[in-house]
C-alpha positions in Angstrom: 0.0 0.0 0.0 1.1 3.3 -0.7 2.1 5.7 2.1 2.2 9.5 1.5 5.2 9.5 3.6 7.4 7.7 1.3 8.2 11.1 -0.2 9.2 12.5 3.1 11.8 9.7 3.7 13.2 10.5 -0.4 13.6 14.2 0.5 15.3 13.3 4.2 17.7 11.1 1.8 18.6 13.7 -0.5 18.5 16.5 2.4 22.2 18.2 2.4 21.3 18.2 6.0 20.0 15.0 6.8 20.4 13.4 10.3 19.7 10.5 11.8 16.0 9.5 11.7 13.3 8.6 13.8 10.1 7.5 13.0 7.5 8.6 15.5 3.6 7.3 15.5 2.0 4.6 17.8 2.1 1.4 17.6 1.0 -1.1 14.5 0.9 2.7 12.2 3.3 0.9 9.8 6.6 2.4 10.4 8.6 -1.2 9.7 6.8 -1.6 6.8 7.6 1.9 5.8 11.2 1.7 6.5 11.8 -1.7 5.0 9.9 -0.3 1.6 11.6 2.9 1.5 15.3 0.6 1.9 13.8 -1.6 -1.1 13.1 0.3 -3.4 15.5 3.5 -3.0 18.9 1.8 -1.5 21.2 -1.4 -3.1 20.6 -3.1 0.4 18.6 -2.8 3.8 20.3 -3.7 7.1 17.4 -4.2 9.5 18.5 -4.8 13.5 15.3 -5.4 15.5 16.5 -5.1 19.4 13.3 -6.7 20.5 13.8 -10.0 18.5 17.6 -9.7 19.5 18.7 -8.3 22.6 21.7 -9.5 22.3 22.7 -6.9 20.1 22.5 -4.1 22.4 25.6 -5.1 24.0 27.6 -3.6 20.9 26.3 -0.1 21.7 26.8 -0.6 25.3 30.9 -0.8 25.3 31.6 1.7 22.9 30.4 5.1 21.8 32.4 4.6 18.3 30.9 4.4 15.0 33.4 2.4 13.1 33.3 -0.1 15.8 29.8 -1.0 16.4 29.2 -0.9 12.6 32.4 -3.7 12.0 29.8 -5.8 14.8 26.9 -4.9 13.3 28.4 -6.4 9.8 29.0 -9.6 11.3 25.8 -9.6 12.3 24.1 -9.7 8.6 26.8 -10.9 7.1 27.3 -8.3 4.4 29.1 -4.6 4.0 27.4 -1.6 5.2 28.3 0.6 2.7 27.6 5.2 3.2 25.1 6.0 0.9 23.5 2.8 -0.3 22.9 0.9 2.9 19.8 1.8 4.6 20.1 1.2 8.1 17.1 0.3 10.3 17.3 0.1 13.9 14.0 -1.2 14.7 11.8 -1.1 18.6 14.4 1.1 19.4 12.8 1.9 22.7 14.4 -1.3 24.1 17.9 -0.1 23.5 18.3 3.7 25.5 22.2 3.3 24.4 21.1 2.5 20.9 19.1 5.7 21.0 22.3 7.7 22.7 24.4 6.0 20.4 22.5 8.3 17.1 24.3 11.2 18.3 28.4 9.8 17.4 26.4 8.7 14.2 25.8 12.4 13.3 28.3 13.9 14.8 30.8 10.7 13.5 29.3 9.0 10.3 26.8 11.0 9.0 27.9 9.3 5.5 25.9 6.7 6.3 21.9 6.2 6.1 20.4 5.2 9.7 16.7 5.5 10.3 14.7 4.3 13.3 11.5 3.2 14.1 9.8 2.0 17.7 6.9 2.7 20.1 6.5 6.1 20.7 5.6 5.4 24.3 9.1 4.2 24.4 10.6 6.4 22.7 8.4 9.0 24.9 9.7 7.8 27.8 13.3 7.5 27.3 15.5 9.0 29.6 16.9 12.6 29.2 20.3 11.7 29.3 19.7 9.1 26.2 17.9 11.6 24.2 20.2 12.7 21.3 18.6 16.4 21.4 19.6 18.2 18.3 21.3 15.6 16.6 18.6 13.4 15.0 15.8 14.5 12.3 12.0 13.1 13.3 9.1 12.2 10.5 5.4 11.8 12.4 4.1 8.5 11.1 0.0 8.9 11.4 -3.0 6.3 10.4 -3.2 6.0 6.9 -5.9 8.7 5.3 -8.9 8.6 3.7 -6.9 9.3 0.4 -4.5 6.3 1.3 -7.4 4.5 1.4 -8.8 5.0 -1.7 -5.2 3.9 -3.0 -4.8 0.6 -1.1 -8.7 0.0 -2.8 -7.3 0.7 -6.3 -10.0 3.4 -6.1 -7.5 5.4 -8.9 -10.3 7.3 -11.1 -11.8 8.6 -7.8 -8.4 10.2 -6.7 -7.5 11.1 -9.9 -10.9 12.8 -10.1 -10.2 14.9 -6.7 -6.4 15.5 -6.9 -7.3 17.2 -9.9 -10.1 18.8 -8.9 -9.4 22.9 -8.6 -13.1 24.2 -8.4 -15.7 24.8 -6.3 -18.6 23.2 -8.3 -20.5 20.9 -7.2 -19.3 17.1 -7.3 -21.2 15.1 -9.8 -23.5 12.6 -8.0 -21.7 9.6 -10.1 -18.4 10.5 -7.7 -20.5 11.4 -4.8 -22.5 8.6 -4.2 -19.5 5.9 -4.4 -17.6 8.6 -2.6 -19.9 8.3 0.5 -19.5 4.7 0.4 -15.5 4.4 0.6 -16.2 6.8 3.7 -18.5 4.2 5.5 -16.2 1.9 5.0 -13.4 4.0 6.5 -15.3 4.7 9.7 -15.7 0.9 10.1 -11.7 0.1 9.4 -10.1 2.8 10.2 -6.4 3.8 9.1 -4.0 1.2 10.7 -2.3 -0.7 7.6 -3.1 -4.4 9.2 -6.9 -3.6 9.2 -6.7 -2.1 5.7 -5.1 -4.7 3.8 -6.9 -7.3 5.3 -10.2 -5.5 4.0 -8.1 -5.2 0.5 -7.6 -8.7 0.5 -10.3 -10.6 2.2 -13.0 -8.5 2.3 -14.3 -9.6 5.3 -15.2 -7.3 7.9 -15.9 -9.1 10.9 -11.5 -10.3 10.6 -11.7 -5.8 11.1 -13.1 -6.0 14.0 -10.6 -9.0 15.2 -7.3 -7.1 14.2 -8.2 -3.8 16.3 -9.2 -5.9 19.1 -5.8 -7.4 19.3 -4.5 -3.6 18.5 -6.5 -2.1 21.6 -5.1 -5.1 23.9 -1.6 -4.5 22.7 -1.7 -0.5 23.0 -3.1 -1.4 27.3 0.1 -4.0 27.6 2.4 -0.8 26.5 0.2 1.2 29.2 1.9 -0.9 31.6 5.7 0.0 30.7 4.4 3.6 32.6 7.6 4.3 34.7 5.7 4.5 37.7 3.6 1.2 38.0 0.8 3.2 40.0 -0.5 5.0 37.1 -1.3 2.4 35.4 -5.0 2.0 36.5 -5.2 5.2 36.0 -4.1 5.1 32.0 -6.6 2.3 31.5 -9.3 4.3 33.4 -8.7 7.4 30.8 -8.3 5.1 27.9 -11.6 3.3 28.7 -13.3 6.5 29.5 -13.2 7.7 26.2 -16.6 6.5 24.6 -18.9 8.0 27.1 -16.9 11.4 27.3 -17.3 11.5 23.9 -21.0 10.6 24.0 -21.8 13.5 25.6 -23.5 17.0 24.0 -20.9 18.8 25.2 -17.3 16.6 24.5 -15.4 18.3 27.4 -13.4 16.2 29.0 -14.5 15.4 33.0 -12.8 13.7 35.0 -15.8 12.4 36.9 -16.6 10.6 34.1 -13.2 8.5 34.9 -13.7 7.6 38.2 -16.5 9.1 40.8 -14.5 11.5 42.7 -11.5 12.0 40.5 -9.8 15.3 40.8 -7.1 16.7 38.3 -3.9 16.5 40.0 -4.2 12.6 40.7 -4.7 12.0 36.9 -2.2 14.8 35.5 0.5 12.3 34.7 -1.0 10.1 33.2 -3.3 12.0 30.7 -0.1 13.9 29.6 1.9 10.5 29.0 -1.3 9.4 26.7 -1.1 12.4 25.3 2.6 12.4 24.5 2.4 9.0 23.1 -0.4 10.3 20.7 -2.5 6.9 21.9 -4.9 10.2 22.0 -5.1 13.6 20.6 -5.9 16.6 22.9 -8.1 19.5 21.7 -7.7 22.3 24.2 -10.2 25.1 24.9 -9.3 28.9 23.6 -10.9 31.6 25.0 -10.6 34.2 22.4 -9.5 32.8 18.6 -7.0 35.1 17.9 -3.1 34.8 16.8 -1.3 33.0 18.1 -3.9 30.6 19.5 -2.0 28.9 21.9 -1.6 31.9 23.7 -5.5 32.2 24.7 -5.8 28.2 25.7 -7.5 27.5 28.9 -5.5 24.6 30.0 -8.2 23.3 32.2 -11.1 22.5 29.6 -10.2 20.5 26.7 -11.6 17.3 24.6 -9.7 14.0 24.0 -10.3 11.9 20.6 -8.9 8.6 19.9 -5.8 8.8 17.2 -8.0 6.7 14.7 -11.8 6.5 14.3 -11.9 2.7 14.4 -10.3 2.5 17.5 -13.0 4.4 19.3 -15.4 2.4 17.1 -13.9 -0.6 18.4 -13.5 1.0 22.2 -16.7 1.6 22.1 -17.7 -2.0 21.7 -19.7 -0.8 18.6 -20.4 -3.6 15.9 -19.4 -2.2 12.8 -23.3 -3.0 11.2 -24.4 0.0 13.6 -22.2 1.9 11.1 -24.5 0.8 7.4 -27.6 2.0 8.2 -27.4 6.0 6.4 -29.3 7.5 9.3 -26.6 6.4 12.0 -23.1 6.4 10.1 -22.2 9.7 11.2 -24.4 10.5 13.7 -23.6 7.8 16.5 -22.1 9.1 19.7 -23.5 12.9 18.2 -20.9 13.0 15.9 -18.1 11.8 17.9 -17.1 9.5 14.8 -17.2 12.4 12.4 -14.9 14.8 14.6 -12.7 12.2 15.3 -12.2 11.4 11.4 -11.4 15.0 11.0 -9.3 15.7 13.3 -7.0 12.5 12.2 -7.0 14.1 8.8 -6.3 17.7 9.6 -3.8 16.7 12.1 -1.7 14.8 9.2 -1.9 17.7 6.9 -1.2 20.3 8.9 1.5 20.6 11.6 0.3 23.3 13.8 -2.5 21.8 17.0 -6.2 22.0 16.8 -8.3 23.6 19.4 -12.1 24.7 20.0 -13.4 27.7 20.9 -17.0 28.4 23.1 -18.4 31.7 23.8 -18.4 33.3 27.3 -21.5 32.2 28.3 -21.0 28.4 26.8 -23.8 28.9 24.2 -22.0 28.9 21.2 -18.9 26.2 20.6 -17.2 26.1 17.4 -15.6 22.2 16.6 -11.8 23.4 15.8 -9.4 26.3 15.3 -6.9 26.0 13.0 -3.8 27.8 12.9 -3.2 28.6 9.1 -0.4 30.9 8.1 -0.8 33.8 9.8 -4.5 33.5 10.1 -7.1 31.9 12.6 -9.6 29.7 10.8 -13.0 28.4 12.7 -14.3 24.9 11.6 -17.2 23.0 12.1 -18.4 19.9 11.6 -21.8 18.4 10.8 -22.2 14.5 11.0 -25.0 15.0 8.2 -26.6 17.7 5.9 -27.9 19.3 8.3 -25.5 22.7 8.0 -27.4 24.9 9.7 -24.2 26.5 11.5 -25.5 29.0 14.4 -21.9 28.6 15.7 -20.3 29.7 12.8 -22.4 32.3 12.5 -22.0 33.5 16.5 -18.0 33.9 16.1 -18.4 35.4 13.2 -20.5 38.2 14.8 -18.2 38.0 17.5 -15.1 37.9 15.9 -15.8 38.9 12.2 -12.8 40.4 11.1 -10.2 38.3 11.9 -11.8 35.7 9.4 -11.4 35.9 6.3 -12.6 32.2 5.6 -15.0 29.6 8.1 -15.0 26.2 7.2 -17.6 23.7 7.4 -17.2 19.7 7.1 -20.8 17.7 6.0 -22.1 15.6 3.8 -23.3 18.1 1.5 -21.7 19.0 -1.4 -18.7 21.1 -2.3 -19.3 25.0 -2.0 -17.9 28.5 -1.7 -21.0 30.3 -0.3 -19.0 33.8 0.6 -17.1 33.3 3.3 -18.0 30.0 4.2 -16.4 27.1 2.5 -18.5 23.5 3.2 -16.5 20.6 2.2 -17.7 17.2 1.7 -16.5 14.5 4.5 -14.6 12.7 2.1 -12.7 15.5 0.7 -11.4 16.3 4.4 -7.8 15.3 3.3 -7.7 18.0 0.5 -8.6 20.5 2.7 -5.2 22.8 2.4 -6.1 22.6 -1.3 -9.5 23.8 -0.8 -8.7 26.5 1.6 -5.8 27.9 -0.2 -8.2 28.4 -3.5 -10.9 29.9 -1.2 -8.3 32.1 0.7 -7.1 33.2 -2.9 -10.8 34.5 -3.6 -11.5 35.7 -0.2 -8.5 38.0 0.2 -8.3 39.2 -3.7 
């Protein structure tokens, strides 16, 4: 399957500057794979060292600190030269290995010739020690679920794409793209975007094996929950994780902590909501009290909303049968719509780089979905799980706030539209949104 990534890792091979990398992301995202493609197909040989499978090789990065010496072992090893330039490099579950992690930094600073990526769990990775960390001297690539648009790809879908890549306009879809359109989007909220769950639809289109794969997923992601540095807040990561569903189920998503445990109170669970969070096992939407530049300088660290990092995995958390998710009247409306902001924000968050937050008006009547922090301008989005767009959110900020936007956006399923200053885009179009709100920008600010 084919991963937008892959023409990250070209341009980190070509980069003038390139350091050693790291691929970041949670676990079973598909940054083996990646690597292990990327070697194939752009390097004369792969040398792949996973330090889970063999601990035993950790000991050569454990006596010495020099390059030359730990790559003479590491030859041995695989029985073939690792040569600069056309050798790729893998050091793989590098979370078990702290000194293979300290050891990037004499590979920058020492043999920077040669080509050494790593992947691992980033709740490893997260929780490495400081004085392991190579700070400065490696180069990091965010690995997230695979899109809707990688989707599409893995299902051969290639007139589809073709149609939207191309597509540089605001008028309206034709319902002979729409329809099928809608379809591929159901079948995203059931699967989600972790590769394993993907293929297996691609090549045994058999739903229920889904529901089987992220199953084992969830159990494996509350086993890493327990490699917490401190054992006692592990009850407490399980009690967040688990949580999820029924904060999300609410009207009003705002994270309570009540809702974790009766009686629960902020400080006991700090820690362990901030490890989730660095792990990216969840993505944090904080509150803003006033959307103006730069956002995160208005965000009310005490109210904020927690999505799973894939919509399948909430699915799937939520004990959800993936049949509740056919019927047209309840695809994106279960949980009020829970399912729908989570599939946006996974998309927004792997095309842009700056954090999402929400916004609600002083007197809580009036919340806007997300902020997005574009350029140098503040965009309001909402999102509708239907098309129903009547937007009396949208509308309040902009009475509110009116000229610092130049552009509100609105997710549904209705169809593509540039209706003044308000630009609704189709669900499944969510991943060409930079496209879409670069062309609306262009007309709103000429």
């Amino acid at each position: 399957m084919e991963r937008d990534a892959m023409q990250s890792l070209i341009a980190w091979k070509q980069s003038p500057y390139r350091k050693p990398l790291i691929l970041q992301g949670i676990r079973q995202v598909g940054k083996t794979w990646l690597l292990k493609e990327f070697g194939r197909r752009h390097y004369d040989r792969v040398a792949y060292f996973n330090f889970d499978e063999h601990p035993e090789y950790r000991q050569f990065f454990e006596s010495t600190k020099d390059v030359t010496r730990i790559l003479d072992n590491l030859q041995f090893i695989i029985g073939f030269p690792i040569t600069e330039g056309t050798t790729l490099i893998i050091f793989d579950e590098i979370q078990e290995a702290p000194d293979v992690l300290n050891a990037l930094k004499y590979f920058h600073e020492n043999g920077n010739a040669f080509h050494v990526t790593c992947a691992g769990s980033l709740l490893g990775v997260t929780s490495a020690k400081p004085s392991s960390f190579p700070v400065g001297q490696v180069d990091f690539l965010k690995i997230h679920p695979m899109t809707f648009s990688e989707m599409l790809g893995a299902e051969h879908e290639k007139g589809l794409l073709d149609y939207l890549d191309a597509k540089s306009d605001f008028d309206p879809i034709p319902e002979a793209f729409f329809a099928p359109l809608v379809e591929h989007l159901k079948r995203y909220f059931i699967m989600g975007g972790l590769p394993e769950a993907v293929a297996r639809w691609v090549n045994e289109r058999d739903s229920s094996q889904i529901d089987s794969i992220l199953y084992a997923i969830l159990q494996a992601y509350e086993h890493d929950f327990a490699k917490h540095p401190q054992p006692r807040e592990y009850p407490k990561l399980i009690q967040i994780w688990r949580s999820l569903p029924s904060q999300l189920a609410k009207e009003n998503k705002k994270f309570f902590y009540q809702l974790v445990r009766e009686g629960a109170r902020a400080r006991e669970y700090e820690d362990a909501l901030h490890w989730l969070v660095s792990s990216d096992v969840v993505m944090k939407v904080s509150r803003c009290t006033k959307p103006a530049l730069p956002l995160s300088a208005y965000e009310d660290l005490s109210a904020f909303k927690l999505y799973t990092a894939d919509v399948a995995l909430l699915r799937r958390l939520a004990q959800l049968d993936n049949s509740a998710f056919l019927h047209p009247s309840r695809l994106f409306t279960e949980f009020k719509g829970a399912f729908t902001e989570t599939y946006i924000l996974q998309s927004l968050s792997a095309s842009f780089p700056a954090s999402l937050r929400y916004w609600t008006s002083s007197d809580n009547r009036y919340e806007v979905d997300f902020l997005l922090q574009y350029k140098d301008l503040v965009i309001p989005i909402e999102v509708k799980a239907e098309t129903n767009i009547s937007s009396p959110s949208l509308k309040a900020i902009k009475r509110l706030h009116g000229e610092d936007f130049p552009l509100r956006v609105r997710y549904s399923l209705q169809n593509l539209k540039l209706d003044g200053d308000i630009l609704n885009i189709p669900l499944f179009m969510a991943d060409w949104s930079e496209r879409l709100i670069n062309l609306a920008l262009e007309k709103a600010l000429s």
